[in-house]
N, C-alpha and C positions, 0 to 999 in steps of 0.2 A: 519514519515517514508516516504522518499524521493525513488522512484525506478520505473523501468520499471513492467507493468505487468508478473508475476511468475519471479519475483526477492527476492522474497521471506518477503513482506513486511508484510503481514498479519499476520505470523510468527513470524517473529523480534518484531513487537509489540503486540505478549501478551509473550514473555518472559520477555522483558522490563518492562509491566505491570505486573507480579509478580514478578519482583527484585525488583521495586519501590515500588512495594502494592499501584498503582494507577490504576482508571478505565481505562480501553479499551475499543474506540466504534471501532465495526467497518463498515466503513464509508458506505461500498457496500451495508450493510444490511438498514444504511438510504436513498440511495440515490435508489437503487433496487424496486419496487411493485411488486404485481404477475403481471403475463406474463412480464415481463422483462420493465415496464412501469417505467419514474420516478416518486416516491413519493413527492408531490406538499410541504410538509413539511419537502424536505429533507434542505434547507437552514434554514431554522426556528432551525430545529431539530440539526443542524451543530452549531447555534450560541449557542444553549443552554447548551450543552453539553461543550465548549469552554470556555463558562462564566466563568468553575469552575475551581478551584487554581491547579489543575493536574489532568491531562491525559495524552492519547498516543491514534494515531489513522495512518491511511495510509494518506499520504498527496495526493490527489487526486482531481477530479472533478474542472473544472477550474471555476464555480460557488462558491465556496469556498476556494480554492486553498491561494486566497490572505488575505484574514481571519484567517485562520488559520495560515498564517505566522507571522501575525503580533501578535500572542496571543503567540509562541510557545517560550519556553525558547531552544531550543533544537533542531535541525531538524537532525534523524539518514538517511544516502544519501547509499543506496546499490546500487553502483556501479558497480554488476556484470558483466563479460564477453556476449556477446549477445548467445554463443552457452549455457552456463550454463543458461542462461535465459531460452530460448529452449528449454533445456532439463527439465528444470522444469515445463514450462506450459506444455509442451503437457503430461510429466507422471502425475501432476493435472489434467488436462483435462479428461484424457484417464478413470483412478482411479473411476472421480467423474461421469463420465457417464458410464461407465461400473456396480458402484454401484446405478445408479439413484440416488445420493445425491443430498437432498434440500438442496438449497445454501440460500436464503432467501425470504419470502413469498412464499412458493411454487414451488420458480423458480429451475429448473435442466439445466443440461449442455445440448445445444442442442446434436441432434445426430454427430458422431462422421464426416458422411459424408458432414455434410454442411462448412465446412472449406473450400471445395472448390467452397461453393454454395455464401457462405454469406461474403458482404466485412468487415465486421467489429467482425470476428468470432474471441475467443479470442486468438488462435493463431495467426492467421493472425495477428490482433492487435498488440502483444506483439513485433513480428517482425515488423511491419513498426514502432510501436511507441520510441521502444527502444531509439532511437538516442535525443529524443527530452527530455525524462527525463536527460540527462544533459543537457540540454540547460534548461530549468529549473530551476536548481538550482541554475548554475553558473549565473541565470538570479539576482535570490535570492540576490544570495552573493552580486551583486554589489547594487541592491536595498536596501540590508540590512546587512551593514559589520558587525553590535554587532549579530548577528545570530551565534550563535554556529554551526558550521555542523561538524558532523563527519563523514567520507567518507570512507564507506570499501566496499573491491573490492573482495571477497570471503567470500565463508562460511565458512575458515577459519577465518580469519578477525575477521566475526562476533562472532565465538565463543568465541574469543581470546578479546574481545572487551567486551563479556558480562559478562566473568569469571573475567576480571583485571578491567580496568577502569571502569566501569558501577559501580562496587560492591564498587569498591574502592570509589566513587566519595557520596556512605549514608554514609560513615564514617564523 
């Protein structure tokens, strides 16, 4: 799962992973410690999971990033709009700190007001990084033509993508 932050990646791959009835890791939870540290096993933890004949994960972390391409039969690319991007990280954001939700090991959404505190808050993120997840892919494609990508640019798209071709392609 190819995408900007709150593009809705996390999402798309556990639907995928119960159309397929394949594992879903998802990657934040290895790569995340408490207090927001990374876990020293999250490449170890990356490769092994990898090993196995299918999965679905978010393609992320550039420690792994090229590992996983080269394992992946498949890479789904949500190409959404930057303001749809937008509007979904921050009503995640808003949601998960407003409920204190543990995200993993402990970790919660900082408070609401350090977006304007912290440069790498995950809004902020989502908006400066947007541009570079195509550049990414399209990085992909030329590194690797036999790479399948499928590229959808809405949530319609993706619905329309999980009902027809996905389902169609276990027959």
């Amino acid at each position: 799962m190819a995408g900007p932050s709150g593009s809705g990646k996390t999402t798309t791959a556990q639907r995928i992973a119960a159309i397929l009835r394949v594992p879903r890791v998802e990657i934040d939870s290895l790569f995340h410690g408490p207090g927001w540290t990374p876990r020293p096993s999250f490449v170890t933890d990356v490769h092994r999971f990898a090993a196995g004949p299918a999965w679905v994960t978010e393609w992320q972390y550039s420690a792994v990033r090229e590992h996983l391409a080269d394992r992946a039969d498949l890479l789904v690319w949500l190409d959404l709009p930057r303001w749809l991007v937008m509007r979904q990280v921050i009503a995640r954001t808003v949601r998960r700190r407003l409920r204190r939700e543990e995200l993993w090991h402990g970790n919660t959404e900082a408070p609401l007001w350090t977006i304007l505190t912290t440069k790498d808050h995950i809004v902020r993120w989502a908006w400066q990084t947007h541009p570079t997840a195509r550049a990414r892919v399209r990085d992909q494609l030329a590194k690797r033509p036999e790479l399948t990508v499928v590229r959808l640019r809405s949530r319609r798209e993706i619905a329309r993508w999980l009902r027809g071709p996905l389902r169609q392609a276990l027959r």
